[in-house]
C-alpha positions as CSV (number, residue, x, y, z in Angstrom):
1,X,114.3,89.2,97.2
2,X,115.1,85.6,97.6
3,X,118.6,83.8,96.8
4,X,119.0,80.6,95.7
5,X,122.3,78.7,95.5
6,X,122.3,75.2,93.2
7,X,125.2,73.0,93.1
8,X,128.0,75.6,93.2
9,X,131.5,74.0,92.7
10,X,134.5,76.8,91.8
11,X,138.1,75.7,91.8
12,X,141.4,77.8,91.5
13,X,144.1,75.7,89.9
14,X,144.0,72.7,92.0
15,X,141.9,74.3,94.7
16,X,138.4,73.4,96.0
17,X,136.7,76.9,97.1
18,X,133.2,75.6,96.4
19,X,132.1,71.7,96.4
20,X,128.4,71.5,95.2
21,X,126.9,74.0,97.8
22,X,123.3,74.6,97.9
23,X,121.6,77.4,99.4
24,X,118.2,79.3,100.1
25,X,118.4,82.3,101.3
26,X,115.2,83.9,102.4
27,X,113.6,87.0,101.5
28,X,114.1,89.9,104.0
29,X,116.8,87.5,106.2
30,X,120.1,88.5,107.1
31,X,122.2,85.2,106.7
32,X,125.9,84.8,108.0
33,X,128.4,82.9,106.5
34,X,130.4,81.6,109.0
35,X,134.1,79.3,108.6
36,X,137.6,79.3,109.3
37,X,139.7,80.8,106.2
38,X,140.1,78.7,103.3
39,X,136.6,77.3,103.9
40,X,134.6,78.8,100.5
41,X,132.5,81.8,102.4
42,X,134.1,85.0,100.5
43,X,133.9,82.7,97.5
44,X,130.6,81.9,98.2
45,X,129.9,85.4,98.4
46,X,131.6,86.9,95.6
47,X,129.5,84.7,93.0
48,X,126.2,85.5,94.2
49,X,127.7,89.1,93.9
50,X,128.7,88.1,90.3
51,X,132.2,89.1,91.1
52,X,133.3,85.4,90.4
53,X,131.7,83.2,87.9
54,X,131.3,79.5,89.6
55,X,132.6,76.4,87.3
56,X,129.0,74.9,88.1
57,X,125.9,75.5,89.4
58,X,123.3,78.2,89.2
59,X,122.2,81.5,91.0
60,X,118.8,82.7,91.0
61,X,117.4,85.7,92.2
62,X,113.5,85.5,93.3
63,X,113.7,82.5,90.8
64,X,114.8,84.1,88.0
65,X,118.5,82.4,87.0
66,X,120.9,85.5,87.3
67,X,124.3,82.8,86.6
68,X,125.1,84.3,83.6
69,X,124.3,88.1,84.7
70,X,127.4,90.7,84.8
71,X,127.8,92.0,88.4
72,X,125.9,95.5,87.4
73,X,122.8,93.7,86.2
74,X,122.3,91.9,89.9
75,X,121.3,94.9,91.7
76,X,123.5,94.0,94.1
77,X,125.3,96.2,97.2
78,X,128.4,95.2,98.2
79,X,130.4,96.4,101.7
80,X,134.0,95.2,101.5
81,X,136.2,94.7,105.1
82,X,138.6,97.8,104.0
83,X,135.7,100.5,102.9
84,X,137.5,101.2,99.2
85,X,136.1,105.0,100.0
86,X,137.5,107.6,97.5
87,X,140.0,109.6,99.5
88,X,139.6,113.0,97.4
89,X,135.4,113.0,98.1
90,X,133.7,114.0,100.5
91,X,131.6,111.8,102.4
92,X,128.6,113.3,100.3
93,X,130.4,112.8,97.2
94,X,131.4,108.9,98.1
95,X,128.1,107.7,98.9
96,X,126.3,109.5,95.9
97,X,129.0,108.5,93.3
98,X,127.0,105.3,92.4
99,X,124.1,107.7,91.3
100,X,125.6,110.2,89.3
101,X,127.5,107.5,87.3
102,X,124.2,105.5,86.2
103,X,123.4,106.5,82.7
104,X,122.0,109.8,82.1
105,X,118.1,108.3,81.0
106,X,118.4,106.9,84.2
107,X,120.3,109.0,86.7
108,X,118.6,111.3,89.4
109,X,118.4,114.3,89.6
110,X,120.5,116.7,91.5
111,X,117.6,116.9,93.8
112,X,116.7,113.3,94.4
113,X,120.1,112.4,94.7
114,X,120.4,115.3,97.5
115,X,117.5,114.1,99.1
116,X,118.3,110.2,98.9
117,X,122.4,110.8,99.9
118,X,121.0,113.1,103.3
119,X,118.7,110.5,103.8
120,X,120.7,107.9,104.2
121,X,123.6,109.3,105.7
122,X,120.7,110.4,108.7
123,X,119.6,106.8,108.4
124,X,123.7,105.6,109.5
125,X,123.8,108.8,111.9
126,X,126.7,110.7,109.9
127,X,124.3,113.3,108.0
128,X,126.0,115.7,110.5
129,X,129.8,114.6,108.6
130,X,128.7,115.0,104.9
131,X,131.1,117.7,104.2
132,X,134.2,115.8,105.7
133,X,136.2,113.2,103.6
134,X,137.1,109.6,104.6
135,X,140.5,110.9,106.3
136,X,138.9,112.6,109.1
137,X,136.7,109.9,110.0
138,X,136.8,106.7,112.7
139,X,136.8,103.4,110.9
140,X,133.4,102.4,112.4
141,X,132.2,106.1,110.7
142,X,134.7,104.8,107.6
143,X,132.2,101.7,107.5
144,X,128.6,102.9,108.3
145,X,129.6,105.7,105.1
146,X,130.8,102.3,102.6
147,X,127.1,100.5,104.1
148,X,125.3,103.9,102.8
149,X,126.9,103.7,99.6
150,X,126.0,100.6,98.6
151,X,121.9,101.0,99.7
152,X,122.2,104.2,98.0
153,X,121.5,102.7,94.4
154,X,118.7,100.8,96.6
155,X,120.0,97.0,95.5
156,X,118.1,94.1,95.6
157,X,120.4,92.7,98.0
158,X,122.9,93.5,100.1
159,X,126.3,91.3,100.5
160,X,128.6,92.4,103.0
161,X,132.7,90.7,102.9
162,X,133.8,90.8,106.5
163,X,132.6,94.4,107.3
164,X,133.8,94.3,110.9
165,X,137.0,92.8,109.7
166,X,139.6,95.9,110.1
167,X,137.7,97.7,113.6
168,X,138.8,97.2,117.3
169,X,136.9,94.8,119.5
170,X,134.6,97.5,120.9
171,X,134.0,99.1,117.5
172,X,133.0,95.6,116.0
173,X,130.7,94.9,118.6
174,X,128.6,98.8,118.6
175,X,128.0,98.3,114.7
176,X,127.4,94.7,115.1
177,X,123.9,95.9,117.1
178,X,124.0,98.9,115.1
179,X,123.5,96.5,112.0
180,X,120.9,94.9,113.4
181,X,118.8,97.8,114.3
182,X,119.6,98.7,110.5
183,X,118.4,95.3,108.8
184,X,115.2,95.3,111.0
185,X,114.4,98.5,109.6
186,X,115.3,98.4,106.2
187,X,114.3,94.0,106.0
188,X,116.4,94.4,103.2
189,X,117.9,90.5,102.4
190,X,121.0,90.6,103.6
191,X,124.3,88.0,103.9
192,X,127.5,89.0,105.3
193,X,130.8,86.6,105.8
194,X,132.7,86.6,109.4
195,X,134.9,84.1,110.8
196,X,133.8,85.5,114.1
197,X,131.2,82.9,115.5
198,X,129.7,85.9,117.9
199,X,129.3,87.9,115.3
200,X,127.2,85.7,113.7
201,X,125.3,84.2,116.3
202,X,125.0,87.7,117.6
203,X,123.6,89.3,114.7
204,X,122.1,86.8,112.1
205,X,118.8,85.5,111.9
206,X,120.7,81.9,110.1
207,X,124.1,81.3,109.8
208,X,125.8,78.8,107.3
209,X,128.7,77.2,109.0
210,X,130.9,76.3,106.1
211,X,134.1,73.9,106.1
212,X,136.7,72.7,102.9
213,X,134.2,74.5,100.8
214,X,131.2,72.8,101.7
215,X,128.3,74.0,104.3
216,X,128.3,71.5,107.6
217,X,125.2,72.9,109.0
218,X,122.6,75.5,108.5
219,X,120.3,76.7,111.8
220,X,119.2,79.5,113.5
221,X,122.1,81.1,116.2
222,X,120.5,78.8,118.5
223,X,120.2,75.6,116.5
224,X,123.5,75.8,115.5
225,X,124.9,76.4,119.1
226,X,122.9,74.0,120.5
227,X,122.5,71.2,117.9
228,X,125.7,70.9,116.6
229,X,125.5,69.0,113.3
230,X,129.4,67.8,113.5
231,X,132.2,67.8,115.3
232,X,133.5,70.4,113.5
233,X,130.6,72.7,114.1
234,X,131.1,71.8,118.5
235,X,135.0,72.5,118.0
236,X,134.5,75.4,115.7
237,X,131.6,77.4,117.6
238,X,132.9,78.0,121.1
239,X,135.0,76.1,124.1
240,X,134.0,72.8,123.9
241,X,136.1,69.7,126.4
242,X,136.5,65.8,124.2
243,X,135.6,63.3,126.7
244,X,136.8,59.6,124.6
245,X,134.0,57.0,125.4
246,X,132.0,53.9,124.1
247,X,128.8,52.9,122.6
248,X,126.6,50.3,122.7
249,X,122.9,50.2,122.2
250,X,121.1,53.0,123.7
251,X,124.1,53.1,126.4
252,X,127.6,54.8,126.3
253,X,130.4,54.5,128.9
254,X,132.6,58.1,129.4
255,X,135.6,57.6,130.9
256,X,133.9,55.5,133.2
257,X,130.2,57.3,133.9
258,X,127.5,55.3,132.9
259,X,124.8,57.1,130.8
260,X,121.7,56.7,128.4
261,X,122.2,57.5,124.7
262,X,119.0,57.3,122.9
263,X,119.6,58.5,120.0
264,X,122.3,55.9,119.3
265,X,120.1,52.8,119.9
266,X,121.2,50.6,116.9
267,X,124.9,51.3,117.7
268,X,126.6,48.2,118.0
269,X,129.9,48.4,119.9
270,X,131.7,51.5,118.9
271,X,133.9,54.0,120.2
272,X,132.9,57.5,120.5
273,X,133.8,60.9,121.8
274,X,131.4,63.3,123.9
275,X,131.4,66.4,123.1
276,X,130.8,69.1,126.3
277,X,130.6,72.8,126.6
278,X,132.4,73.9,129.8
279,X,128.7,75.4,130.9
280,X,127.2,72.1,130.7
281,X,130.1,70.4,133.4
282,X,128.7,70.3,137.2
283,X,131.6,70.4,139.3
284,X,131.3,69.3,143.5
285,X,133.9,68.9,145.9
286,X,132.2,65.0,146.8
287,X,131.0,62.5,144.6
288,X,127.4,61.6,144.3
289,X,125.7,58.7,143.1
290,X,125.9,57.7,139.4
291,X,130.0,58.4,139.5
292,X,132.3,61.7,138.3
293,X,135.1,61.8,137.4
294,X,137.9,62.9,139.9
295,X,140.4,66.6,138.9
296,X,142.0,69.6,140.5
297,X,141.7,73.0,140.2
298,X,144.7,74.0,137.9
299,X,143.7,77.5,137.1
300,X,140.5,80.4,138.1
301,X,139.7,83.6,135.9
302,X,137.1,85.1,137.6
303,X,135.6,87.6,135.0
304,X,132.2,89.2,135.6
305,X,129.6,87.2,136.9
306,X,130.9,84.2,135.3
307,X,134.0,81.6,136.5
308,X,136.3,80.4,134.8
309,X,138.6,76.8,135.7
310,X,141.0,75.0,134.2
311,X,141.3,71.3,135.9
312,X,143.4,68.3,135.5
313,X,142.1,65.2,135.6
314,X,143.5,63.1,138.3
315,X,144.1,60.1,136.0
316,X,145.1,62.0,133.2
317,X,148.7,61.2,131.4
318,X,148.6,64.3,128.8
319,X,147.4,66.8,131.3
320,X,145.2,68.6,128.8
321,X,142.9,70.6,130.8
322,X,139.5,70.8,131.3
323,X,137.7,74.1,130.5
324,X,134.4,74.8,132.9
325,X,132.5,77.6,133.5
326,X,130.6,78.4,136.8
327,X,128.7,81.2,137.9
328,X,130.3,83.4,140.3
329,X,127.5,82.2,143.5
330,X,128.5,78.8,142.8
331,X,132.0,79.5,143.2
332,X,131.6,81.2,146.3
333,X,129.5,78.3,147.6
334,X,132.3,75.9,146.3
335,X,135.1,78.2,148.0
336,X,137.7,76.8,145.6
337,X,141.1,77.8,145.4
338,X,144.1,76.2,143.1
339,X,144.9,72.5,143.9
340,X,141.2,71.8,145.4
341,X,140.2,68.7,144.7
342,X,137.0,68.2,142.8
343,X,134.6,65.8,141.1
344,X,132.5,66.9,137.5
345,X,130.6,64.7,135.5
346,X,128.8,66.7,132.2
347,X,125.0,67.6,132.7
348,X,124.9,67.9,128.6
349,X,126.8,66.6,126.1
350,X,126.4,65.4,122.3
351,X,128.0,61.5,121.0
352,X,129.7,61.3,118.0
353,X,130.9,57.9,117.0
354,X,134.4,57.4,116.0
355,X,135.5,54.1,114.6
356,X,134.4,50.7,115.2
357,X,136.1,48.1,117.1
């Protein structure tokens, strides 16, 4: 079942949630939205679902316009962050309520609703906890029991509102893969909001980075990561150090380093900030040809087999550090300790022009 989005704009009093976003979602996918709060992704969400009617724009669903369609007649299934399980049911009970209150020329039978409840409580690995209510469950069990609940009336599509939301760090990360496993059996389409970038890059097989209600970039976890589309998308998607620079014609001066900068040929005289991910700094303790730029060692995490360092530039006046990240046999070749001195010049970075001159 495919999703398309056309020109959605929704405002709440004198807020923006939605400023003419459009978006394809494909058939069989599992699609993240991914934003800071405020930036239009529950929103987002929540219309598709039907649960909000937009101002403007359409909804279609495998072409047909679904805009004007009340929430029941989507066929959609819908996981909310806080489960909304009824307390006085069992877990059987909960995920087979959506069955047994469909109209009686439609509803099951006892039978196929046994068969299809036990089925999917096996499918989420709780068939063994159909008997207990939502009390006497974990919240990753709490969870997996909402998920079943929603395929159990076997919708179209399946829109998940920050499922991961309310569970520890180690629960969040088991049914992230656990979801995973799920969608590539089932292929049914999926999208799900987080404001957890791992999460989504993680998991999905796109993500949506959305911002002030509008999408900034939509890519594959590695596009996204790796292409940037914005500034916003660098800052927002992981560590990332601001090195201020200029531009001219092919050529850009950081802090000093001379380097090419093809894709910026027809810039004439600009200023510009690089953009680097502390994995894309080398770091020495002598400079080689083609200039770096000269810091100390302020700070060392050493967690697994990766190294982390805070340094201060030398000619720095605010001090901000510098955030890279080593692997642990390049440390141990560098033999650093705090106050070394040090020289790093980025291996990989992305120019963004700022304002002319």
């Amino acid at each position: 079942m495919s999703i398309e989005v056309r020109n959605l704009s929704k405002q709440f009093g004198t807020f923006a949630a939605l400023r003419d976003v459009s978006l394809d979602v494909h058939s069989g996918e599992l699609l993240a939205l991914l934003g800071p709060s405020g930036s239009g992704k529950t929103t987002l969400l929540r219309v598709i679902a039907g649960l909000e009617m937009a101002d403007a724009g359409q909804v279609l669903f495998q072409g047909e316009d679904a805009t004007g369609q009340h929430v029941r007649e989507r066929q959609v299934g819908f996981v909310f962050q806080h489960y909304a399980l009824f307390r006085n049911m069992t877990i059987f009970e909960n995920v087979a309520f959506g069955l047994r209150v469909r109209p009686k020329r439609i509803r099951p039978t006892d039978a196929e609703i046994r068969n299809r409840v036990l089925g999917l409580l096996k499918l989420v690995q709780l068939d063994w906890l159909a008997d207990r209510h939502p009390h006497q469950l974990s919240g990753g069990q709490r969870q997996r029991v909402a998920l079943a609940r929603a395929l159990a009336v076997e919708p179209k599509v399946l829109l998940l509102d920050e499922p991961f939301g309310a569970l520890d760090a180690k629960v969040r990360k088991e049914l992230r893969s656990w979801l995973r496993r799920l969608h590539d059996e089932m292929h049914i389409t999926s999208v799900f909001v987080t404001h957890d970038q791992e999460e989504a890059l993680e998991v999905a097989d796109r993500v949506v980075v959305m911002n002030e209600g509008r999408i900034e970039q939509i890519g594959t976890p590695d596009e996204v990561y790796e292409q940037p589309a914005s500034p916003f998308v660098y800052e927002f998607l992981g560590k990332v150090n601001l090195f201020h620079g200029r531009l001219h014609r092919g050529r850009a001066w950081i802090d000093g380093i001379e380097v090419d900068a093809p894709e910026h040929t027809e810039a004439e005289e600009v200023a510009a900030v690089a953009y680097v991910r502390p994995h894309d700094i080398d770091i020495d303790r002598v400079m080689h040809d083609g200039g770096a730029l000269r810091a100390h060692v302020f700070h060392i995490l050493a967690v697994g087999p990766v190294v982390r360092l805070e340094l201060i530039r030398d000619d720095s006046e605010d001090k901000e550090p510098i955030q890279v990240e080593i692997s642990k046999e390049r440390f141990r070749e560098l033999r650093l300790i705090r106050g070394d001195q040090v020289f790093i010049k980025p291996s990989r970075f992305d120019l963004f022009p700022s304002q002319v001159h």
